[in-house]
C-alpha angles and dihedrals in degrees: 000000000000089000087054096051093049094053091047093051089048088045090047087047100053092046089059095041090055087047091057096034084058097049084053088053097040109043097032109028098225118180116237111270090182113102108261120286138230119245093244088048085051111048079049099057090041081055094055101041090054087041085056101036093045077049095065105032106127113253091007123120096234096253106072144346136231140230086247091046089054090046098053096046096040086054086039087052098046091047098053083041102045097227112148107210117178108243097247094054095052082040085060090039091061093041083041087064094028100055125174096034095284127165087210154005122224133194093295093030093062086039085057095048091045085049087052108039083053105228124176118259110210131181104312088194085056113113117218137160126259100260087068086264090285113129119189096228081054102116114114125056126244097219119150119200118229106274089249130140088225084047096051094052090048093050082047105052093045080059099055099046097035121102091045088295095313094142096048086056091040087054088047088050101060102038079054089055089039092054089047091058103039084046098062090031095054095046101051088044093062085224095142096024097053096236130087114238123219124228130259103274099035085288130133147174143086103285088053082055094051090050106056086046091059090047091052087061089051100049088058101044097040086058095039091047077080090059103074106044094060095114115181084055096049097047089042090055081039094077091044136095086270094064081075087061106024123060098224092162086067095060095112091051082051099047086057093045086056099044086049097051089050091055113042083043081050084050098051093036083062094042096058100044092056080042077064103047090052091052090037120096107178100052117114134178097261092037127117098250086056093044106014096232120018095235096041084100129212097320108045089052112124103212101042092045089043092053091052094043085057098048088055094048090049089050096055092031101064095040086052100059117092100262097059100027090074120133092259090061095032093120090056090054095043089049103047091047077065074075096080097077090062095042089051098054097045079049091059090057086032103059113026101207099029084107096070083073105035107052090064096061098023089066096040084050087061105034085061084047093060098038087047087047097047103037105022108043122077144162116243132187121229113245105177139009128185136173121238098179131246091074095300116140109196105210123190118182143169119304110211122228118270097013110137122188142165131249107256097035128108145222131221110234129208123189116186088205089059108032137352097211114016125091127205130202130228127167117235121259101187121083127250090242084062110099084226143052114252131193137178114219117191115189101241105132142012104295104040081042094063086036084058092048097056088075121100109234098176089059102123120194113173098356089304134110114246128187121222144193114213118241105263140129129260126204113227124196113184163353100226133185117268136191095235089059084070083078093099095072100057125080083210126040126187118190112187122181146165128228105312087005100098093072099108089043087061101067095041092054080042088058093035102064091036083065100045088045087048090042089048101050095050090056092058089056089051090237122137121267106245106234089237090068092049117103125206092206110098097180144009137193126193123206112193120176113194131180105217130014095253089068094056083060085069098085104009094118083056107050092040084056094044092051093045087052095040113025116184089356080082121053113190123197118183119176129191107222108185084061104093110198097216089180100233126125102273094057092045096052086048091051095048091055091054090061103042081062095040087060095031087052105014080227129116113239099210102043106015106231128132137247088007125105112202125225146223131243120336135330125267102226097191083062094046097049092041093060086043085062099042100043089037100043110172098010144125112235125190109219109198117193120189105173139070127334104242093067090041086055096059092037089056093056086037090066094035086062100047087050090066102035100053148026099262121082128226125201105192109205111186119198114238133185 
C-alpha cells in the first residue's frame, strides 16, 4: 500500500509539474534551459504535459477534448481577455488545432499537436510558480562578474565608455566643478601665500569660504544650464564627427544634471552663510554681512535678493522633476521655467560678478533663438487627418522645399485653436524620402487633449461616422536631434517602446526598408550600389509593448511592409501587456491555439501581422539580453528606448549589467522631450 501511495504522489507530481512547466513555455516563451533530449525523452514528456493539461480541462472528462469543448473556451478565454478576433479567423484557429477535420483529440492526438506546433520542452522536474516564473517587477539581471581583479577592470572600463562616452564628460564635469571650488577656497584660506585673506564685506571664516566656493560652482553651472538646450546647435554638431566622442543625444539629461548642481551648491551657499550668522557675534541687520555694503541699498542686498534667487529655483525646479513634469501638468512646468527671466536678473544684483559668465552663453542663447526662429520655425498646412483609435490622431501636413531631416528627430508643434503661445513636441513619424511631414498625437494631457477635441466626431459620410480635423495651419519649429537618429552607428540596432512611443521607430524602420528596396532595384540591374544608399545596420529587433490590442492597429501597415522587404534582417516582438498570462488551462488552450494558426497561416491572430507571433504579458528582459549575447557575441548593440521612465530606468541597468557580464556591449539611448 505504502509502495502505491508513493507512486501516485510522484505521478501526481510530475503531471503538475508538466501543467505548470507548460504555462512557463506557453505564456513566456521561455527557451528550454534543461540539457537536449532524446526522441524517445521527448515524445514522454509531451505525453505527460497533454495528460496533465486533458486532466484539468473544465467539463472534460480528463481523458480528451472536443471541438465544442475548444470553441467555448476559446470564446470564454477572448471575452475575459478582450481580445476581439473576426469569426473566420477563430473558425481557422480551431481547425488550425483540430486538423484533419477531427471532433476530438486524445492523449496521442494533443502530443501530436504540441510536437507540431513545435513548442519548446523544458525541464519537466523544474519547479516554477504559477504565473510561469515571470514577475512583473522581473527586468535586470542578477548577474555577478567573477571578484577578480581582470574582472574588475573590465567591469570598470564597460562602465566608463558606455553610454557613447557619458561617463568620460560627466568626470570631466565634476573635476571642472571641483577646481572651481578649491580655486576660490584656497585662495581665500591663504593655505599656499602665507597670509590668511578676509571675505568680501569685512567678514571671515570658514564657512564664508565655503560659501563662496560653493557659489563659485553656481555661478558656472547657472550660466552653462543655457548651453544644452540650445537645440538647432546641438542638432547641427549632432550630425558631425563629435557626435563619435560627445553624447549630444544626451543634452536634455545634461541640462538636468546642471540645473540640479546649481541648485543643491545654492542650497549649501545659503546654508553656510546662515552657518556664519549664527557663529558670528558681531552681524547686525544693517550690517555689511546682511547688505554687502551699508549704502548698496535694497537690491543689492545679499540676503533679501538670494532669498529670492533660491524661491524661484525651488519653484522651477519642482515643477521640473519626473513626477510632476508628466503630460497632464505639462502647462505648469512650461510656465514656471518663464521663471527664469526673473531668477536671472535678481542673480545679476545678487552675485557681482555673476555677469562675467553669463554674457558668453546668454548671447549665444539668443542668438540660437533668433536663427531657430528664423530659420526653423514655419507655418504648414494639414493635408490629411485620420483616426487610429485609442485616442491617436494621425496628422499629416505640408513639408516645406528644401527641409532635410533624419529618421528618429522631432518637430515643436504650435496650434492657434489650441494655444496662442505653447509649443509641443512630437517626434516625426514620416520618413525623410515622404514628400510630407507625419506625425502620430495621442490625447494624454492638456494640450493634445484640446488638440483631440477639436475632431468632429458627429461628422457622417455614408452613413458612417467620420471623424475630422478642421483645415487649418500648424507652426512648426524644428527638426531637432534625437537620440533614435544614432542608429546608424550601430551593426545591430534594438528599438524598444511603449504605446505612442514607436513613433520614432517608425520612421527609422520607414527609411530602413526605402533603402533596402532602392538598394535592391539597382542590383537587379547589375549596377553599383551608391554609397549614399549602404547601410551600415545588419539587423534590427523591435520590442513594442502595448496595452490593448487596438494600439497595436497604429503601425501595423509599416512593420508588415518592413518584414516582407527585410525578412529575417527585422525581428519583431510585440507584446500585449494588459493580458496577463495567469498560466491556468483556459489561457493555455487559447494560446495553443494561437500558435497552431500562426504556423497554419504564418499570420498572428490577434494583430494580423505576419510573420509575428504576439506575446503575452511583458517581456523578460534577462532572457532578451541573454540571447542578444549569445547570438552577438563580441559585439556592440544600440539599444534605443522611447517610453516611460520607470522602465528606462531598469533597461538601462539591464544593459549596464550585461555589459559587464558578458562579451557583447550594450549603449542605452533614452528619448526625451
Amino acid at each position: 500500500v505504502e509502495g502505491v501511495g508513493n507512486a501516485f504522489t510522484k505521478a501526481r507530481r510530475m503531471s503538475v509539474e508538466a501543467v505548470l512547466n507548460v504555462g512557463d513555455i506557453l505564456f513566456h516563451n521561455k527557451a528550454p534551459t534543461s540539457p537536449k533530449l532524446s526522441p524517445r525523452s521527448k515524445r514522454v514528456a509531451i505525453g505527460n504535459e497533454a495528460a496533465a493539461f486533458l486532466s484539468m480541462v473544465p467539463g472534460g472528462d480528463g481523458r480528451c477534448i472536443s471541438r465544442k469543448q475548444y470553441q467555448d473556451l476559446l470564446d470564454g478565454e477572448l471575452k475575459r481577455l478582450s481580445l476581439k478576433i473576426d469569426k473566420d479567423v477563430k473558425s481557422e484557429m480551431v481547425d488550425a488545432v483540430f486538423q484533419g477535420g477531427v471532433d476530438s483529440l486524445d492523449n496521442p492526438g494533443f502530443s501530436d499537436l504540441l510536437a507540431r506546433i513545435k513548442l519548446p520542452i523544458g525541464d519537466l522536474a523544474r519547479k516554477i510558480s504559477r504565473s510561469g516564473g515571470l514577475n512583473r517587477s522581473e527586468s535586470v539581471a542578477e548577474l555577478k562578474p567573477p571578484n577578480t581583479f581582470l574582472s574588475w577592470m573590465r567591469t570598470a572600463y564597460g562602465k566608463m565608455y558606455d553610454d557613447n562616452g557619458a561617463r568620460v564628460c560627466l568626470l570631466v564635469y565634476s573635476l571642472f566643478n571641483l577646481v572651481l571650488f578649491l580655486e576660490v577656497f584656497i585662495s581665500r584660506r591663504g593655505w599656499f601665500v602665507g597670509e590668511d585673506t578676509v571675505g568680501i564685506g569685512g567678514t571671515g571664516g570658514v564657512w564664508v569660504d565655503f560659501a563662496r566656493g560653493f557659489g563659485m560652482i553656481c555661478n558656472f553651472n547657472c550660466a552653462f544650464v543655457l548651453v544644452p538646450m540650445m537645440r538647432s546647435i546641438v542638432t547641427s554638431i549632432q550630425e558631425t564627427w563629435l557626435n563619435k566622442w560627445i553624447p549630444f543625444e544626451k543634452a536634455y539629461d545634461f541640462h538636468q544634471l546642471v540645473g540640479t548642481t546649481a541648485f543643491v551648491f545654492g542650497t549649501l551657499h545659503g546654508i553656510a552663510h546662515v552657518i556664519n550668522l549664527i557663529t558670528w557675534k558681531d552681524w547686525t541687520w544693517s550690517g555689511t554681512m546682511w547688505c554687502g555694503a551699508i549704502d548698496d541699498g535694497f537690491l543689492f542686498c545679499s540676503a533679501a535678493t538670494g532669498i529670492m534667487v533660491q524661491t524661484i529655483f525651488t519653484i522651477i525646479g519642482v515643477f521640473a522633476t519626473n513626477k510632476l513634469r508628466t503630460s497632464r501638468t505639462w502647462n505648469y512646468f512650461w510656465t514656471t521655467h518663464h521663471l527664469g527671466l526673473l531668477f536671472y536678473i535678481i542673480l545679476l544684483f545678487h552675485a557681482r560678478d555673476f555677469w562675467k559668465w553669463f554674457l558668453g552663453p546668454i548671447l549665444a542663447y539668443l542668438l540660437e533663438r533668433y536663427h531657430r526662429r528664423r530659420n526653423a520655425q514655419f507655418t504648414s498646412k494639414v493635408l490629411k487627418t485620420e483616426y487610429k483609435g485609442q485616442e491617436v490622431i494621425q496628422v499629416r501636413f505640408e513639408k516645406p522645399e528644401g527641409l532635410n531631416y533624419l529618421p528618429g528627430q522631432w518637430v515643436f508643434i504650435k496650434s492657434s485653436m489650441v494655444s496662442k503661445y505653447e509649443l509641443h513636441p512630437f517626434t516625426l513619424s514620416s520618413c525623410p524620402d515622404d514628400p510630407y511631414l507625419e506625425c502620430h498625437i495621442k490625447a494624454v494631457g492638456d494640450w493634445t487633449g484640446d488638440f483631440y477635441s477639436l475632431y468632429d466626431s458627429q461628422h457622417i459620410e455614408d452613413g458612417k461616422q467620420v471623424y475630422s480635423l478642421p483645415a487649418f495651419n500648424l507652426q512648426i519649429e524644428g527638426p531637432h536631434g534625437a537620440p533614435a537618429q544614432d542608429w546608424t552607428n550601430y551593426e545591430r540596432t534594438v528599438l524598444i517602446s511603449t504605446g505612442i512611443g514607436i513613433t520614432p521607430f517608425a520612421s527609422v524602420i520607414k527609411h530602413i526598408r526605402r533603402r533596402m528596396q532602392q538598394s535592391n532595384a539597382i542590383r537587379s540591374r547589375d549596377l553599383d550600389v551608391p554609397g549614399c544608399l549602404n547601410l551600415r545596420v545588419k539587423k534590427v529587433t523591435l520590442i513594442w509593448i502595448c496595452r490593448n490590442q487596438e494600439s497595436i492597429a497604429w503601425f501595423t501597415d509599416v512593420i508588415n511592409e518592413a518584414k516582407m522587404e527585410m525578412g529575417d534582417d527585422f525581428d519583431v516582438q510585440v507584446y500585449l501587456s494588459s493580458v496577463n498570462a495567469l498560466g491556468d488551462v483556459r489561457a493555455g488552450i487559447t494560446h495553443i491555439g494561437m500558435h497552431a494558426y500562426f504556423q497554419k497561416t504564418n499570420k498572428d491572430a490577434i494583430t494580423g501581422l505576419n510573420n509575428v507571433l504576439t506575446l503575452y504579458d511583458r517581456p523578460n528582459w534577462n532572457n532578451i539580453f541573454r540571447t542578444f549575447c549569445e547570438t552577438s557575441p563580441n559585439e556592440k548593440l544600440g539599444v534605443f528606448f522611447c517610453g516611460p521612465h520607470s522602465l528606462g530606468h531598469t533597461l538601462k541597468k539591464t544593459c549596464a549589467t550585461f555589459t559587464s557580464t558578458s562579451s557583447t556591449s550594450f549603449s542605452f539611448f533614452q528619448e526625451h522631450f
